[in-house]
SEGU-967037 format. One record per atom (N, C-alpha, C, O): residue in three letters; x, y, z. Coordinates in steps of 0.2 Angstrom, whole numbers, plus 5000, padded with zeros to 4 digits. Example, Ala and Ser with C-alpha at 12.3 -4.5 7.8 and 13.67 -1.06 7.14 Angstrom:
2
ala506649725039/ala506249785039/ala506649845039/ala507149835042/ser506449895035/ser506849955036/ser506450005039/ser506750065040/
END
This chain:
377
unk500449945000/unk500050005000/unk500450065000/unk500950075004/unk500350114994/unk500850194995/unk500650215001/unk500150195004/unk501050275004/unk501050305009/unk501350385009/unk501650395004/unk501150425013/unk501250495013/unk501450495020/unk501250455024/unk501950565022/unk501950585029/unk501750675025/unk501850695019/unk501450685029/unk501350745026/unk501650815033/unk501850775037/unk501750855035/unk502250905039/unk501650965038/unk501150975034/unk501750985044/unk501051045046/unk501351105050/unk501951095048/unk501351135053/unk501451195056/unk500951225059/unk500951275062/unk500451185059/unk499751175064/unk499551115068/unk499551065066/unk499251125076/unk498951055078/unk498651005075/unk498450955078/unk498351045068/unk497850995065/unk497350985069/unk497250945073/unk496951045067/unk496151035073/unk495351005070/unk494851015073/unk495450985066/unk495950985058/unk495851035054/unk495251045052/unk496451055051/unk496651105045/unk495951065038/unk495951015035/unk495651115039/unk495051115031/unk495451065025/unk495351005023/unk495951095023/unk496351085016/unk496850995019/unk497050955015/unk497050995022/unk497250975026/unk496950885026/unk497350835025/unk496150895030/unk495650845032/unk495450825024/unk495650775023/unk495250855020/unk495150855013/unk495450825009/unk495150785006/unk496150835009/unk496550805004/unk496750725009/unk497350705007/unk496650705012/unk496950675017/unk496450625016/unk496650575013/unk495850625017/unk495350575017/unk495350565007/unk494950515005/unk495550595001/unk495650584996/unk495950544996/unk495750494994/unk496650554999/unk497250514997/unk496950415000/unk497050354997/unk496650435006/unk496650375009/unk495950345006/unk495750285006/unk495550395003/unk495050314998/unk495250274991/unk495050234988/unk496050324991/unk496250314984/unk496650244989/unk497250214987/unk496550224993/unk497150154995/unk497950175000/unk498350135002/unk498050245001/unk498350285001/unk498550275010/unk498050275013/unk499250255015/unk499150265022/unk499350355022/unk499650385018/unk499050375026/unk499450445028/unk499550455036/unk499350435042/unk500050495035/unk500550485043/unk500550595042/unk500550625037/unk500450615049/unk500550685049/unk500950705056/unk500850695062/unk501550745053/unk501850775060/unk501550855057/unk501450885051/unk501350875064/unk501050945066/unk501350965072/unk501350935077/unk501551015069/unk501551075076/unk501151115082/unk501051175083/unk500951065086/unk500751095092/unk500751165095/unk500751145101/unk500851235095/unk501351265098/unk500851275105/unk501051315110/unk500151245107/unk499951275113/unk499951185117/unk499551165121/unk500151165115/unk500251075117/unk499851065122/unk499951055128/unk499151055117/unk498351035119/unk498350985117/unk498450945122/unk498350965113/unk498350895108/unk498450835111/unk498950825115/unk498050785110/unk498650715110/unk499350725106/unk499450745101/unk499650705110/unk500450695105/unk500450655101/unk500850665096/unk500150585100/unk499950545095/unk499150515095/unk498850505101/unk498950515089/unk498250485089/unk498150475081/unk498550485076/unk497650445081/unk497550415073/unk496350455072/unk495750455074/unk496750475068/unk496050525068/unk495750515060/unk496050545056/unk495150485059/unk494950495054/unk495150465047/unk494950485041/unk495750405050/unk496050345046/unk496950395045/unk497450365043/unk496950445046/unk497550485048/unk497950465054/unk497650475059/unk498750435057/unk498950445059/unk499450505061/unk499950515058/unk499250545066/unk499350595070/unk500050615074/unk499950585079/unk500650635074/unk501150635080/unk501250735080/unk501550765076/unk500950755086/unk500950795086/unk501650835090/unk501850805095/unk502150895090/unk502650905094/unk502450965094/unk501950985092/unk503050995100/unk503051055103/unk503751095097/unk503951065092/unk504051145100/unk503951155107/unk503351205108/unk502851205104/unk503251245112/unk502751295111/unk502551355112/unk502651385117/unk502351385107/unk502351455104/unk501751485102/unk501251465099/unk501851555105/unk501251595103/unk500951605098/unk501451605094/unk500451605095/unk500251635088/unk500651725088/unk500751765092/unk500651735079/unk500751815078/unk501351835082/unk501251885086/unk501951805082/unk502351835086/unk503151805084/unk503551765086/unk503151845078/unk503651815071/unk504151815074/unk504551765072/unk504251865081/unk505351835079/unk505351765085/unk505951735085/unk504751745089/unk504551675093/unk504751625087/unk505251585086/unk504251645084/unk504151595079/unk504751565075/unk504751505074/unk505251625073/unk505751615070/unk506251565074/unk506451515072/unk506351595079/unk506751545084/unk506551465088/unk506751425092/unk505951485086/unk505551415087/unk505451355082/unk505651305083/unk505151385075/unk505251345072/unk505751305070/unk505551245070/unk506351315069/unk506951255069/unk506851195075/unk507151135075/unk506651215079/unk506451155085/unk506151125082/unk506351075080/unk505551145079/unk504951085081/unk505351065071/unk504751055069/unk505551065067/unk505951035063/unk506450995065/unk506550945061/unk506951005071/unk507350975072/unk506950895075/unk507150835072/unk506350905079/unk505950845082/unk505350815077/unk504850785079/unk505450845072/unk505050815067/unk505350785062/unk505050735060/unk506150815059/unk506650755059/unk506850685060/unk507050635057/unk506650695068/unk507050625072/unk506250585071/unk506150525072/unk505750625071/unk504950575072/unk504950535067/unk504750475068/unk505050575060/unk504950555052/unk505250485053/unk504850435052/unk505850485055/unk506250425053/unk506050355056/unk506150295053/unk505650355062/unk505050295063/unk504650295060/unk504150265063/unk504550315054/unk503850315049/unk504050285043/unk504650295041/unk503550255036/unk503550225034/unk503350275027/unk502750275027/unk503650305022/unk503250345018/unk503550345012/unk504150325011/unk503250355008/unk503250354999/unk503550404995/unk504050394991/unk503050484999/unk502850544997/unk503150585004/unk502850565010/unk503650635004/unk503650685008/unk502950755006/unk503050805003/unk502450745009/unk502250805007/unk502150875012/unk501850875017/unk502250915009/unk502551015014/unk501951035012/unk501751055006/unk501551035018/unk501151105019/unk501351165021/unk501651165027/unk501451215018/unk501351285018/unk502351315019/unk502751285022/unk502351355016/unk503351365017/unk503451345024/unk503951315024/unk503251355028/unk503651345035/unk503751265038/unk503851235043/unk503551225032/unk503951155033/unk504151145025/unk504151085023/unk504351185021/unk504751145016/unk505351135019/unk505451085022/unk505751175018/unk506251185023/unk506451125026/unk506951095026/unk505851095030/unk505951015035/unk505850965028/unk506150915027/unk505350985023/unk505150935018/unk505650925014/unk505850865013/unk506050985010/unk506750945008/unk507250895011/unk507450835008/unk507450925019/unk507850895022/unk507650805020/unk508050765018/unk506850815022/unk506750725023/unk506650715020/unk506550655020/unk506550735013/unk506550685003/unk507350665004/unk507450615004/unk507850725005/unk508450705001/unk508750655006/unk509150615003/unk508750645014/unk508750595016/unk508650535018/unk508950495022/unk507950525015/unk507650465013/unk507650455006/unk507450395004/unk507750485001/unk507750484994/unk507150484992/unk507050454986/unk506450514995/unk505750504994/unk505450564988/unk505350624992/unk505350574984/unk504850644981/unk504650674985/unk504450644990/unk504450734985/unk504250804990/unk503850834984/unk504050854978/unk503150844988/unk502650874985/unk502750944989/unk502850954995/unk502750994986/unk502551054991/unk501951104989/unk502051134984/unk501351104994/unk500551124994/unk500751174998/unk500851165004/unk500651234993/unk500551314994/unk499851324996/unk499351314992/unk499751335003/unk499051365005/unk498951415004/unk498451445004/unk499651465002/unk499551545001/unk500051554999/unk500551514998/unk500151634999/unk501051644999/unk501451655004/unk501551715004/unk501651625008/unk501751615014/unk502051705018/unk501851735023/unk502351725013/unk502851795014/unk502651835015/unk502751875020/unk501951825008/unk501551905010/unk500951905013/unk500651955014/unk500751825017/unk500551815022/unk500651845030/unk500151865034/unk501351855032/unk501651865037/unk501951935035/unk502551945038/unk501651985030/unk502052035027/unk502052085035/unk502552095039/unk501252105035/unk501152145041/unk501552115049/unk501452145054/unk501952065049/unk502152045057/unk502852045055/unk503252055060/unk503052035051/unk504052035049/unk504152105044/unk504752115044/unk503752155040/unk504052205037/unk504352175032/unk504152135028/unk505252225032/unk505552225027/unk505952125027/unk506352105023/unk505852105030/unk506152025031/unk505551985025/unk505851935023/unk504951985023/unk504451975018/unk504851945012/unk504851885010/unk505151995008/unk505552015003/unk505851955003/unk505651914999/unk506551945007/unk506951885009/unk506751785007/unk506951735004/unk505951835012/unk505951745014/unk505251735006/unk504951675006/unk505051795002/unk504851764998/unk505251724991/unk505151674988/unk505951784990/unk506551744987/unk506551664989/unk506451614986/unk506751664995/unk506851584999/unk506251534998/unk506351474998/unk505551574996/unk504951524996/unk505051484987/unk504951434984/unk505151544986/unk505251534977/unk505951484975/unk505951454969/unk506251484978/unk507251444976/unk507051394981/unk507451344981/unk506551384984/unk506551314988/unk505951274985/unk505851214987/unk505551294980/unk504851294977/unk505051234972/unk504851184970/unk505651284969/unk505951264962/unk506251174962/unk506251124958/unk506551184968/unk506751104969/unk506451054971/unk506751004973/unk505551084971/unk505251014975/unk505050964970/unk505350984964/unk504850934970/unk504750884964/unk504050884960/unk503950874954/unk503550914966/unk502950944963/unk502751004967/unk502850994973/unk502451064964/unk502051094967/unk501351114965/unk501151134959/unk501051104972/unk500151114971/unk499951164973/unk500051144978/unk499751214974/unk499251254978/unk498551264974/unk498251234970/unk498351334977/unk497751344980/unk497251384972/unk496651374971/unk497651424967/unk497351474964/unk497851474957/unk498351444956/unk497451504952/unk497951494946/unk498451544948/unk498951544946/unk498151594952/unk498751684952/unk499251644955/unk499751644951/unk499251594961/unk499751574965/unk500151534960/unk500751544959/unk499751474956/unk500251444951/unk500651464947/unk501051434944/unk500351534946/unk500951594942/unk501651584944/unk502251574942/unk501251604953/unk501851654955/unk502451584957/unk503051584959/unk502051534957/unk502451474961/unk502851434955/unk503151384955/unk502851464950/unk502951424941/unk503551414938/unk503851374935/unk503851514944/unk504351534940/unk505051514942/unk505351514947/unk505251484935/unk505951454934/unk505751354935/unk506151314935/unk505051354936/unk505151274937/unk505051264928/unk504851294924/unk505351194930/unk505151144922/unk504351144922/unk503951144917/unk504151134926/unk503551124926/unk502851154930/unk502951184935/unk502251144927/unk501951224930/unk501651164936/unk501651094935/unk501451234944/unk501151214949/unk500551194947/unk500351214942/unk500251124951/unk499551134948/unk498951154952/unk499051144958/unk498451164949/unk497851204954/unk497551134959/unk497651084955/unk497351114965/unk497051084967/unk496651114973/unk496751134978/unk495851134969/unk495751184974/unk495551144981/unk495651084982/unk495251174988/unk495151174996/unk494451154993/unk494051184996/unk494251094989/unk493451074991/unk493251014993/unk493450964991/unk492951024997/unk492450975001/unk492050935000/unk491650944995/unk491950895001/unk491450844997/unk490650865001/unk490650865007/unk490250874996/unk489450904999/unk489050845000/unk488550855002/unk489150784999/unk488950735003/unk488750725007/unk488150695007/unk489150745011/unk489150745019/unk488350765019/unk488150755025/unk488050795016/unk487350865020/unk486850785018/unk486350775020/unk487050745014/unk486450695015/unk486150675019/unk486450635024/unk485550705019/unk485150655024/unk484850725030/unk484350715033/unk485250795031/unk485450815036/unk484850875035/unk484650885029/unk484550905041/unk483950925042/unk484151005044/unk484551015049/unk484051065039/unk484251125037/unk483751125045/unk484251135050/unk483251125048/unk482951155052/unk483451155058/unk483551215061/unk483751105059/unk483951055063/unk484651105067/unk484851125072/unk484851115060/unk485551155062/unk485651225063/unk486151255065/unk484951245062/unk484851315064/unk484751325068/unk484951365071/unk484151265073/unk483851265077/unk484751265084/unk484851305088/unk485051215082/unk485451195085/unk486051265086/unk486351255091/unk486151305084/unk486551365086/unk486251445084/unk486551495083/unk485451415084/unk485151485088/unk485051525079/unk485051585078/unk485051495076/unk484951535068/unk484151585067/unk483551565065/unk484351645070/unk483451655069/unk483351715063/unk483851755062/unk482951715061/unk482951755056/unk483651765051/unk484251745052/unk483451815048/unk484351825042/unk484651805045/unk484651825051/unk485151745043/unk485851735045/unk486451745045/unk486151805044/unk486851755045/unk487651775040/unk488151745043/unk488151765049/unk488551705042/unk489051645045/unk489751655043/unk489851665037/unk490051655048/unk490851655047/unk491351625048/unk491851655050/unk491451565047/unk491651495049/unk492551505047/unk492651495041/unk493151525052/unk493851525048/unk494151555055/unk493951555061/unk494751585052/unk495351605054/unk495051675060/unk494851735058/unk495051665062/unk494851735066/unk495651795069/unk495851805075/unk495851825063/unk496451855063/unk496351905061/unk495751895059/unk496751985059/unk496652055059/unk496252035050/unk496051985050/unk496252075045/unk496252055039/unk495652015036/unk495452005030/unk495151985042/unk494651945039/unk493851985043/unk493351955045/unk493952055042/unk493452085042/unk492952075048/unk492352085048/unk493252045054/unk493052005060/unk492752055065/unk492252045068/unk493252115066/unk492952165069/unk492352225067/unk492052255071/unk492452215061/unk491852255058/unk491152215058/unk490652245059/unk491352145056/unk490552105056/unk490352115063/unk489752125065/unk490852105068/unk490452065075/unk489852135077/unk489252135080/unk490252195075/unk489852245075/unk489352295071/unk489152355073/unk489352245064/unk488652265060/unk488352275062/unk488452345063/unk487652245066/unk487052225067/unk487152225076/unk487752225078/unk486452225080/unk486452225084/unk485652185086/unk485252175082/unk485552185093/unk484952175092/unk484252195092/unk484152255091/unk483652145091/unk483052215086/unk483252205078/unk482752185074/unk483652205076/unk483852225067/unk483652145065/unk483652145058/unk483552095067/unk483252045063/unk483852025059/unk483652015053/unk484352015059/unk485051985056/unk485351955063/unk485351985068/unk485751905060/unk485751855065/unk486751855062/unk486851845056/unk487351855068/unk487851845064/unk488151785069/unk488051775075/unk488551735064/unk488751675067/unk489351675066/unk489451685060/unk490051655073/unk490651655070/unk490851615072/unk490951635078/unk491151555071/unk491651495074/unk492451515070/unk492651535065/unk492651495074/unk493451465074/unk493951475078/unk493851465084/unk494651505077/unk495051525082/unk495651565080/unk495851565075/unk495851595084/unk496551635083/unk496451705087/unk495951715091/unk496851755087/unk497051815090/unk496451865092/unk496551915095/unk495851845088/unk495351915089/unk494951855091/unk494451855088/unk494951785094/unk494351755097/unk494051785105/unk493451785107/unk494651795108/unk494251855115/unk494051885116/unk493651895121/unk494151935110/unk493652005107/unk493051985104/unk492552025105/unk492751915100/unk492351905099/unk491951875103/unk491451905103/unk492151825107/unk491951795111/unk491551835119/unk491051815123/unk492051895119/unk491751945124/unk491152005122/unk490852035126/unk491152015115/unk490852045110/unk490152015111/unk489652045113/unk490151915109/unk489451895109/unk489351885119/unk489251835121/unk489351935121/unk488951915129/unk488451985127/unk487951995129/unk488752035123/unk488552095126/unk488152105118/unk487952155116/unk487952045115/unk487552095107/unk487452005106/unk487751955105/unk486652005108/unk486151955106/unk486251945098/unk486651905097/unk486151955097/unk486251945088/unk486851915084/unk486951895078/unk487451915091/unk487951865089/unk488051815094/unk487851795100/unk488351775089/unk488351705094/unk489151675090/unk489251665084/unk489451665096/unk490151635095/unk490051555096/unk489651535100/unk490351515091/unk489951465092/unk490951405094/unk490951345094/unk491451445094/unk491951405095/unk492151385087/unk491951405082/unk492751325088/unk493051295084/unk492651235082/unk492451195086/unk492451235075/unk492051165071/unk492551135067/unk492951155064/unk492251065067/unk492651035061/unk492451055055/unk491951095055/unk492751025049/unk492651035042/unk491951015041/unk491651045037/unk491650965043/unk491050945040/unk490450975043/unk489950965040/unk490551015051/unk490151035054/unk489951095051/unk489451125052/unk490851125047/unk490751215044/unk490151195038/unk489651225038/unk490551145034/unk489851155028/unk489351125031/unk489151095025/unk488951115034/unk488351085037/unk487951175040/unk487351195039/unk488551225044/unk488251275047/unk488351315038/unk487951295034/unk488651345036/unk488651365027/unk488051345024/unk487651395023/unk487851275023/unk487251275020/unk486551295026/unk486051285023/unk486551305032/unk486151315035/unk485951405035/unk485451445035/unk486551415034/unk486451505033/unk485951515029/unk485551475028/unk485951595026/unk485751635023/unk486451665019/unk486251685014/unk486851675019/unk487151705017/unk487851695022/unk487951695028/unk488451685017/unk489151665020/unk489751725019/unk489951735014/unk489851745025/unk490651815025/unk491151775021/unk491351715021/unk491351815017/unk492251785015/unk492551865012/unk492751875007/unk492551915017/unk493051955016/unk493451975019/unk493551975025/unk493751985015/unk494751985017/unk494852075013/unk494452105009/unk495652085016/unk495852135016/unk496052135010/unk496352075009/unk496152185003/unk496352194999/unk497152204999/unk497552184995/unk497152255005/unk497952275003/unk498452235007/unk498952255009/unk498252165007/unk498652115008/unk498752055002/unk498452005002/unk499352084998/unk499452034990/unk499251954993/unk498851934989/unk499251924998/unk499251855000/unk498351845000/unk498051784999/unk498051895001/unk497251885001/unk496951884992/unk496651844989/unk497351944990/unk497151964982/unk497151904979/unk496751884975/unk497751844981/unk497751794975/unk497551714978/unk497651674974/unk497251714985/unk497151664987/unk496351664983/unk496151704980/unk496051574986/unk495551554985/unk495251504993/unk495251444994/unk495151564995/unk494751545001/unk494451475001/unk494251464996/unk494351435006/unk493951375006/unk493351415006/unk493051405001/unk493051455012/unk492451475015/unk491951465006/unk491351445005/unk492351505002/unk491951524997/unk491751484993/unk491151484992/unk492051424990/unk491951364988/unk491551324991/unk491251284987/unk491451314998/unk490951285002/unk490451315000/unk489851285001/unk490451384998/unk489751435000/unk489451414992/unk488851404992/unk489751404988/unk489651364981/unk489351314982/unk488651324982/unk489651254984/unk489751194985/unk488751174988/unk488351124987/unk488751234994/unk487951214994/unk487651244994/unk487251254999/unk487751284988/unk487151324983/unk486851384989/unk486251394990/unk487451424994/unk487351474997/unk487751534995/unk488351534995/unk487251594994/unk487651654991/unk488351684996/unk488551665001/unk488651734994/unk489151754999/unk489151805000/unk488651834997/unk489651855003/unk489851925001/unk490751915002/unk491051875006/unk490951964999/unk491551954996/unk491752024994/unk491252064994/unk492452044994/unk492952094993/unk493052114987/unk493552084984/unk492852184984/unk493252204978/unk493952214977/unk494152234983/unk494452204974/unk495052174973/unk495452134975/unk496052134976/unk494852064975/unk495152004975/unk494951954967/unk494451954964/unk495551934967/unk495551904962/unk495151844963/unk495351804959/unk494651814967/unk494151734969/unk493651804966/unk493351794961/unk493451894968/unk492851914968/unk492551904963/unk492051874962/unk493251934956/unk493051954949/unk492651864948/unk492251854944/unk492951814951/unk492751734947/unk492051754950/unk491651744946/unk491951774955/unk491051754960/unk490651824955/unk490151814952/unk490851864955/unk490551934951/unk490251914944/unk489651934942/unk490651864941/unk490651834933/unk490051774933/unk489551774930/unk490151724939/unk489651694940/unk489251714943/unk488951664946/unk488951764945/unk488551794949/unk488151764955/unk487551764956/unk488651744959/unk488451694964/unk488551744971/unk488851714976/unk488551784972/unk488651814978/unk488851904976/unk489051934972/unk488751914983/unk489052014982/unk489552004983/unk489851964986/unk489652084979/unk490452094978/unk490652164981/unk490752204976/unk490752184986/unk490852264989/unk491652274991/unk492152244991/unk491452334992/unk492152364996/unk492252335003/unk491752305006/unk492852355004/unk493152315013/unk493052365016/unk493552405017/unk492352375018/unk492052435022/unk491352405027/unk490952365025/unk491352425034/unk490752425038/unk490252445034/unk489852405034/unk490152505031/unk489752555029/unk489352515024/unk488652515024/unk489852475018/unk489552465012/unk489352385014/unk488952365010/unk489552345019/unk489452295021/unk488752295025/unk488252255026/unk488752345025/unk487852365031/unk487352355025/unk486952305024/unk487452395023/unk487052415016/unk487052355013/unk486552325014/unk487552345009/unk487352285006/unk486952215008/unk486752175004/unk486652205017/unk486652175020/unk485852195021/unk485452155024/unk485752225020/unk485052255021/unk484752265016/unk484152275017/unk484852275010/unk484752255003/unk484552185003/unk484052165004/unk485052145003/unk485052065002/unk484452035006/unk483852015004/unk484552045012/unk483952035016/unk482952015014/unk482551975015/unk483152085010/unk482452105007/unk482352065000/unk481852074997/unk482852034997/unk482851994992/unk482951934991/unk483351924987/unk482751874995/unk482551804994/unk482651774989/unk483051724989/unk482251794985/unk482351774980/unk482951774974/unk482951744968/unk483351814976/unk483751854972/unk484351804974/unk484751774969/unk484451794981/unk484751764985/unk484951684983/unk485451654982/unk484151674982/unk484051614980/unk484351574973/unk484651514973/unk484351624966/unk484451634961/unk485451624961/unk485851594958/unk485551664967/unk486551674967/unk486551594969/unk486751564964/unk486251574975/unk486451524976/unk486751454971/unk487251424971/unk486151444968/unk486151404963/unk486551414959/unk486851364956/unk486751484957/unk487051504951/unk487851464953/unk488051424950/unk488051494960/unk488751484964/unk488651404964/unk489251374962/unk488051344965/unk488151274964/unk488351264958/unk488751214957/unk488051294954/unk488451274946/unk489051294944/unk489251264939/unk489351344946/unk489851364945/unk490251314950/unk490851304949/unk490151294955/unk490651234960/unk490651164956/unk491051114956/unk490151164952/unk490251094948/unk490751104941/unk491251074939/unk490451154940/unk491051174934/unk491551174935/unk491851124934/unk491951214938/unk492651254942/unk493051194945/unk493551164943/unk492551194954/unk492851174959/unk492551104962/unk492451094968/unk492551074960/unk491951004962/unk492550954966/unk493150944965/unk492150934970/unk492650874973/unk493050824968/unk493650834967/unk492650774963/unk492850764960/unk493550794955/unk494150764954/unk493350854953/unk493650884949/unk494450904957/unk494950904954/unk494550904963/unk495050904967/unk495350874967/unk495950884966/unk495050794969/unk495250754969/unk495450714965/unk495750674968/unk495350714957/unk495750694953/unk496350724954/unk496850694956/unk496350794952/unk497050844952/unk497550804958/unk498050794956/unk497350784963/unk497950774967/unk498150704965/unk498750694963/unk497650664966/unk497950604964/unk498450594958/unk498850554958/unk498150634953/unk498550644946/unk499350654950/unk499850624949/unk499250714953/unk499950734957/unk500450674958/unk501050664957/unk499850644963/unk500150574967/unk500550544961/unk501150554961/unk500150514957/unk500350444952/unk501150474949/unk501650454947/unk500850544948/unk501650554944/unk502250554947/unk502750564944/unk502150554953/unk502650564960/unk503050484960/unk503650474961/unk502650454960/unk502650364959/unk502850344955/unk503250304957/unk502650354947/unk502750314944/unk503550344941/unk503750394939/unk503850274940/unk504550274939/unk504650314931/unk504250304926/unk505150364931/unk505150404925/unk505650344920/unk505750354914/
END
C-alpha cells in the first residue's frame, strides 16, 4: 500500500485543506501519517483520527509573534526529523513554506519525492508581522519551490507566481469538500441547534486581523432581525467571544470541524468571505469558505479586489463590495429584502462549483499529482 507523511505547522484541529486531501488520498488505497506542530500542546501527541495517523510535537509557541516563531520553528523541525524516521512513507508532502524547509531535508534523506502544497503565499501572508524580512523569505519560498518535485496550491494567480523558473507548471488543486456529507441532514435542525433565527450570516475560519472579524461582529445588533454566526479560532477569538455576551444577535459558536462548517454554510442565509485587499496574499488566494458557500448552493459576500471576487462577480453567485462596515451594512440590508434574488446566486454559485471546483474535479487533480510522484520515470 503507497503511503504519505505529510508535515503541518498546525495542531491539526483539523486543517479544512488538510482533512480533505487526506481522506482523498486514503479512499484512493493511500496510508497517511502527519507530523503537526502543536505550539499550545493541547493535543494528543499521538492519535489516529479519521484513518489519519497523527504525531503531534512541541515546542510551544504563541500565535502572531514572528521573531518566537522564527526561533521556534527549527525545533519543532529538528523533532519532526527524528519522528519522520520511525515512519514508513512513499511521498514527503509540505504544507505551507514553514515546513518545506523540513520537507526537503526528509525527501533528500530518505530519497522519497516532496510534494509541496502552497496554501497561500506564505511571505505576504506574514508581510504585516516581519516587514521588510517578507521580501527575503519570499526569494527563499520561490528557490525552495523550484526544487520540490511537485508543486500544488490553491489558485491559478498562485500557480503563476509558484511556476517561475520550474520545468513544470504548479498545479491548481482547489480546498473542496465533498457535499455529501449534507445527506440526509435536516436544514431546520442545524439552525435550530446554534440559535439561527431570522437572516443569517456565518463566518466559519481563521479569526485573525484582515478577515473583516471586527467589523462584522459589530454590524447588526439586536431588534435588526440579522442574526451573525462566527466559529473558529485565533487572536481576535476574545474580542469575539466577549463581543457575543454583550450583542444578542451574535453567537460565537467556538471551533468546528470541516464537516460541521459545511453543514452550518448550508444552514445559513448568506456566508462572510472578506478579506483585506491590501494584503497581495488575500488578492490571490481561493478561500475554502467560498467554495463551500458554492458547493451548497449558498450565496456570499466577498471583497472588491480579490481576484476569487471577479470569478463570483462573473458567476453571479454572491455580492461583491468594498472592505468597508458601511458598504457591508447596506449591502446586508438589501440582500435581506431579496429572497429570492438570493435564492437565484445560490444556485448560480452550485453550478459554477460543479463546473470549476467540484470534489471530484480535486480530487482527481491530486491524485494525478500522486501517480506522477510514483510512477518510475
Amino acid at each position: 500500500m503507497p503511503s504519505t507523511l505529510m508535515l503541518l505547522s498546525n495542531p491539526y484541529r483539523p486543517d479544512p485543506r488538510v482533512l480533505t486531501e487526506a481522506r482523498a488520498l486514503r479512499g484512493a488505497g493511500y496510508e497517511v501519517s502527519l507530523i503537526a506542530w502543536d505550539r499550545e500542546q493541547s493535543r494528543p501527541r499521538e492519535a489516529d483520527e479519521d484513518g489519519v495517523h497523527i504525531i503531534r510535537l512541541g515546542p510551544m509557541c504563541p500565535a502572531r509573534y514572528p521573531t518566537k516563531i522564527l526561533r521556534r520553528l527549527p525545533r519543532f523541525w529538528s523533532r519532526a526529523l527524528k519522528a519522520s524516521r520511525g515512519l514508513r512513507f512513499d511521498v514527503v508532502h509540505a504544507h505551507d513554506f514553514d515546513t518545506l524547509p523540513l520537507g526537503m531535508l526528509i525527501a533528500r534523506l530518505s530519497g522519497k519525492p516532496l510534494l509541496y502544497d502552497a496554501h497561500e503565499l506564505y511571505s505576504k501572508m506574514i508581510e504585516n508581522e516581519v516587514g521588510a524580512l517578507s521580501g527575503p523569505l519570499w526569494l527563499w519560498e520561490r528557490r525552495c519551490a523550484r526544487r520540490a518535485d511537485t508543486v500544488i496550491t490553491v489558485s491559478e494567480a498562485l500557480a503563476d507566481e509558484l511556476s517561475l523558473r520550474r520545468m513544470e507548471r504548479a498545479l491548481v488543486v482547489s480546498t473542496s469538500q465533498d457535499p455529501s456529507i449534507l445527506r440526509g441532514a435536516d436544514r431546520k435542525a442545524v439552525r435550530d441547534k446554534y440559535g439561527m433565527i431570522g437572516f443569517t450570516i456565518s463566518y466559519l475560519g481563521s479569526l485573525e486581523p484582515g478577515r473583516f472579524i471586527e467589523e462584522f461582529i459589530s454590524s447588526f445588533g439586536p431588534g435588526e432581525k440579522t442574526m451573525l454566526i462566527v466559529g473558529g479560532s485565533g487572536t481576535l477569538q476574545p474580542l469575539v467571544a466577549k463581543e457575543s455576551l454583550h450583542n444578542s444577535a451574535l453567537r460565537f459558536i467556538g471551533t468546528v470541524d470541516a464537516d460541521e462548517a459545511l453543514r452550518i454554510s448550508w444552514a445559513s442565509d448568506l456566508v462572510l468571505a472578506m478579506m483585506d485587499p491590501k494584503n497581495p496574499n488575500n488578492v490571490v488566494g481561493t478561500p475554502g469558505k467560498i467554495i463551500n458557500a458554492m458547493a451548497v448552493g449558498r450565496p456570499l459576500v466577498t471583497t472588491k479586489g480579490l481576484d476569487i471576487a471577479k470569478k463570483v462577480g462573473e458567476a453571479g453567485c454572491g455580492i461583491v463590495i468594498p472592505y468597508s462596515k458601511a458598504a457591508f451594512v447596506e449591502a446586508i440590508v438589501k440582500a435581506a429584502a431579496d429572497t429570492k434574488g438570493l435564492e437565484q446566486m445560490g444556485q448560480r454559485g452550485r453550478e459554477y462549483y460543479e463546473k470549476m471546483y467540484s470534489w471530484e474535479r480535486s480530487r482527481e487533480g491530486l491524485l494525478k499529482a500522486y501517480k506522477a510522484l510514483l510512477t518510475p520515470s
